[in-house]
C-alpha positions in Angstrom: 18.9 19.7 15.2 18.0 16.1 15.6 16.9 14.2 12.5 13.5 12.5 12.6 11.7 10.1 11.1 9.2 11.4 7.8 5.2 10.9 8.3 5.6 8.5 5.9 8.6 6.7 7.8 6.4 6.8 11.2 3.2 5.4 9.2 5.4 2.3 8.1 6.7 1.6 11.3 3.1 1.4 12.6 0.1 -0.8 11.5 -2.4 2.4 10.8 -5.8 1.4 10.5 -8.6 3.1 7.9 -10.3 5.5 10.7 -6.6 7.1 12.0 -5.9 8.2 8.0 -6.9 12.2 7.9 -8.6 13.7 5.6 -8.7 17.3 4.2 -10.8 19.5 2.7 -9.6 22.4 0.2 -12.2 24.9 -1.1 -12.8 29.1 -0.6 -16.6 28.3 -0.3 -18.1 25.3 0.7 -15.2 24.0 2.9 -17.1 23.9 6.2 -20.8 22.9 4.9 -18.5 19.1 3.8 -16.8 19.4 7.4 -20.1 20.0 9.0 -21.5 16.5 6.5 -18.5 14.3 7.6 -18.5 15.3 11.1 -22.0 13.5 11.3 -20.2 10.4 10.0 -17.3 11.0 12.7 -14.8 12.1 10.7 -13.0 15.2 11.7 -12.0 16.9 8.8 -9.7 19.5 8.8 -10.3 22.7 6.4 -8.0 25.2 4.4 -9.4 28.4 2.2 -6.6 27.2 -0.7 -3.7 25.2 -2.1 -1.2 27.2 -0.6 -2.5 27.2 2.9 -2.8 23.5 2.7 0.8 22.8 1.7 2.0 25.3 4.3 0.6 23.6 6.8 0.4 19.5 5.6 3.4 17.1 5.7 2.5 15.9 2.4 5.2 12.8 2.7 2.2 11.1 5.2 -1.2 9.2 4.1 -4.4 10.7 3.8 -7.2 11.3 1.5 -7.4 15.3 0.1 -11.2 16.8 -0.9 -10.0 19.9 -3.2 -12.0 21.9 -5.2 -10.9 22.2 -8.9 -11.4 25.6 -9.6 -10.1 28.0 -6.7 -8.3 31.7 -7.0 -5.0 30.9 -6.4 -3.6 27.3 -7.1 -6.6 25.2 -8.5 -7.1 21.3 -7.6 -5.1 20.5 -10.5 -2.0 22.5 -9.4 -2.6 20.7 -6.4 -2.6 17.3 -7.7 0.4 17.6 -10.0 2.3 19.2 -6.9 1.4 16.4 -4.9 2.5 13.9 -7.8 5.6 16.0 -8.6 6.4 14.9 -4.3 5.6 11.4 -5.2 2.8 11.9 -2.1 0.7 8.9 -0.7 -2.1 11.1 0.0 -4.9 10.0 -2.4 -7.0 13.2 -4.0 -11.0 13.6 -4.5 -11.6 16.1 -7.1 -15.0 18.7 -6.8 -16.2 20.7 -9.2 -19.2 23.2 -9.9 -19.5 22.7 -13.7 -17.3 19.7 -14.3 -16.9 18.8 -17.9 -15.8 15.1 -19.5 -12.7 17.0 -20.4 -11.9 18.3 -16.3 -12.5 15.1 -15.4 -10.1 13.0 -17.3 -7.6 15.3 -16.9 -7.9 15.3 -13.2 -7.6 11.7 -13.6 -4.5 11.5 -15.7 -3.1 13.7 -12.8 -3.8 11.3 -10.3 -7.0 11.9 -9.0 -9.2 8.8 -7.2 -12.7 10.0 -7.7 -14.1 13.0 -9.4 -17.8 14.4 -8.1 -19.4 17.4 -9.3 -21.3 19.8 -6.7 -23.5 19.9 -4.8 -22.2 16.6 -3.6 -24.2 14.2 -2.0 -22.8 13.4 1.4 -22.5 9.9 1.5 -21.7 9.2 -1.9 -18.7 11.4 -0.4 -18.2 9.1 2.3 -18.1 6.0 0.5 -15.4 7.7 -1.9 -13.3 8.8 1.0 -13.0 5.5 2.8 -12.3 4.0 -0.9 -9.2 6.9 -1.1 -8.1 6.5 3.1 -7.6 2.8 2.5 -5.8 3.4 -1.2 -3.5 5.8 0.4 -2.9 2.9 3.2 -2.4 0.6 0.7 0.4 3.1 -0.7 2.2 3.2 2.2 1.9 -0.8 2.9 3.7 -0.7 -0.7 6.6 1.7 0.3 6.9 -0.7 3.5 7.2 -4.1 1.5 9.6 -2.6 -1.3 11.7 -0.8 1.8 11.9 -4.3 3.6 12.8 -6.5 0.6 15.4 -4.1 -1.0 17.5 -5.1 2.9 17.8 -8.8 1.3 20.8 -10.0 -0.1 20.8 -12.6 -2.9 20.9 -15.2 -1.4 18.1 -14.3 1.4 15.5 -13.7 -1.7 16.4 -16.8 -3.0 15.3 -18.4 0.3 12.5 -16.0 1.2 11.0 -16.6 -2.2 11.3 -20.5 -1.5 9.6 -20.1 2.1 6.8 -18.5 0.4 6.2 -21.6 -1.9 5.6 -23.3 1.5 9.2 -25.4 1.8 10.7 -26.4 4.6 14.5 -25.6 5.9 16.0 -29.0 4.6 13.7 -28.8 1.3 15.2 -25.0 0.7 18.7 -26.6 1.5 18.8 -29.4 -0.8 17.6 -27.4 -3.4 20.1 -24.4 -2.5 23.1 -26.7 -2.1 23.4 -25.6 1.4 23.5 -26.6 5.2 20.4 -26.9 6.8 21.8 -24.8 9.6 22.9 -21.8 6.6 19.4 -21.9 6.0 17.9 -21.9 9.5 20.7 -18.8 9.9 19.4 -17.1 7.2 15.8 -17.0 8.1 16.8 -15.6 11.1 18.5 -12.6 9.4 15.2 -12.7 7.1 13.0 -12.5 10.1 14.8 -9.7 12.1 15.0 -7.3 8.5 11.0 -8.0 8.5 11.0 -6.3 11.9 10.5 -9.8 13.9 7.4 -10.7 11.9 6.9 -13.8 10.4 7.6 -14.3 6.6 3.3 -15.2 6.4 2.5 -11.5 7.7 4.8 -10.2 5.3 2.7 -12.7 2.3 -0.6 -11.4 3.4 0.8 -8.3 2.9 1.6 -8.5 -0.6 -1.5 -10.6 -1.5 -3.0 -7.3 -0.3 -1.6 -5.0 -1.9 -1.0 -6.8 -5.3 2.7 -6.1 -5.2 5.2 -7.0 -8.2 8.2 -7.6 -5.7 10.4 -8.8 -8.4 12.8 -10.5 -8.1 10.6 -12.5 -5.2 8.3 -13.7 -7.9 5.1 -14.0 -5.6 3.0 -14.8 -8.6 4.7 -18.3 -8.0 3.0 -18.4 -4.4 1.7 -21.6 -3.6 0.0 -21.9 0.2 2.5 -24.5 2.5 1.2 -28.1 1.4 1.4 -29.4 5.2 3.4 -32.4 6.0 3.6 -33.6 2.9 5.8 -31.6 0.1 5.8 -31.2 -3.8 9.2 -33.5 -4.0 7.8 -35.7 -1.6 4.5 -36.1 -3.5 6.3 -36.4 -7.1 8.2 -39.9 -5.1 4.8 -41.2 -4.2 3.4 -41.1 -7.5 7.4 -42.6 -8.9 6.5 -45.3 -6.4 3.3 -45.6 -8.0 4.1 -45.5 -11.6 6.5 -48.5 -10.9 3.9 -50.8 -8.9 1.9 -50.1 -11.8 4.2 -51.3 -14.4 5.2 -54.4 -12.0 
């Protein structure tokens, strides 16, 4: 049997946008009157009468946002969520509930819910909380991307990658390495091919998006690229200064 890539795995590899994220809906009763709500707003929801059918049938290692009903014969919404937490899952999970109590709620939060509504729910408070958990669960993956592309870098290419982020330039990152300029230039080319022939900068934007402690890259450091002129070149210019100054 050939082996192939996880949802997950296929989701990293391409740029997924908020619309292409599915969404689910998990409840024994009113499972086609929200289909028939988010239809309107073009999303195509698919349906499933309990927990169990839903992870008989859903690759749960993909992103997407889960509507499940909390109380349900069978597997409630909170054996759902801990089952989806227990697979470390990327699908992000809106909790419903008939007679919802302070109590449910926080504990369907603890579990790793994003947004708890009680019914009758109003349809596009609904919407507004599903495009809030699609583009959470895409920020999830974006996540498991970044960590899976830095963890390729050896030492020394995080030492450089980390000093291309503060905006300096090949001979900058070589003086301060102790290195060839031409080491350098060869490792940003092994840099650039790990981060699938994108440019360091798409990577950045990236991780400004998503928040991301990428230690050891400390990007908390991040500086944008000063231009022309650079941070040791500026601290001359004001040496320079200092000593017209005290001529």
């Amino acid at each position: 049997m050939p082996i192939t890539d996880s949802s997950e795995e296929k989701a990293m590899k391409k740029d997924l946008t908020q619309e292409e994220i599915p969404v689910w809906v998990v409840d024994d009763e009113v499972r086609y009157s929200i289909r028939f709500a988010l239809a309107t707003h073009g999303i195509d929801a698919r349906t499933y009468a309990s927990g169990e059918d839903f992870f008989n049938l859903v690759e749960t290692d993909q992103p997407g946002c889960l509507v499940v009903d909390l109380t349900m014969p069978g597997m409630s919404g909170l054996e759902v969520l801990k089952r989806l937490r227990d697979l470390d899952s990327p699908i992000k999970v809106i909790v419903l509930s008939g007679h919802g109590t302070i109590r449910m709620a926080v504990e369907a939060m603890e579990n790793g819910a994003i947004s708890f509504m009680e019914k009758p729910v109003d349809p596009d408070d609904l919407l507004v909380k599903i495009n809030a958990a699609r583009d959470a669960s895409l920020l999830e993956v974006c996540k498991t991307r970044v960590r899976h592309m830095l963890r390729q870098f050896s030492k020394r290419e995080t030492q450089i990658f980390d000093l291309v982020c503060q905006g300096l330039k090949n001979g900058e990152i070589a003086e301060k390495l102790f290195l060839s300029t031409r080491t350098v230039e060869s490792h940003r080319a092994n840099i650039t091919k790990r981060l699938e022939d994108r440019a360091p900068i798409g990577i950045l934007y990236e991780l400004a998006r998503t928040k991301l402690d990428t230690s050891p890259v400390q990007f908390c450091k991040l500086q944008p690229a000063r231009g022309k002129q650079s941070k040791k070149s500026e601290e001359k210019s004001e040496k320079k200064a200092k000593e017209k100054t005290e001529d």
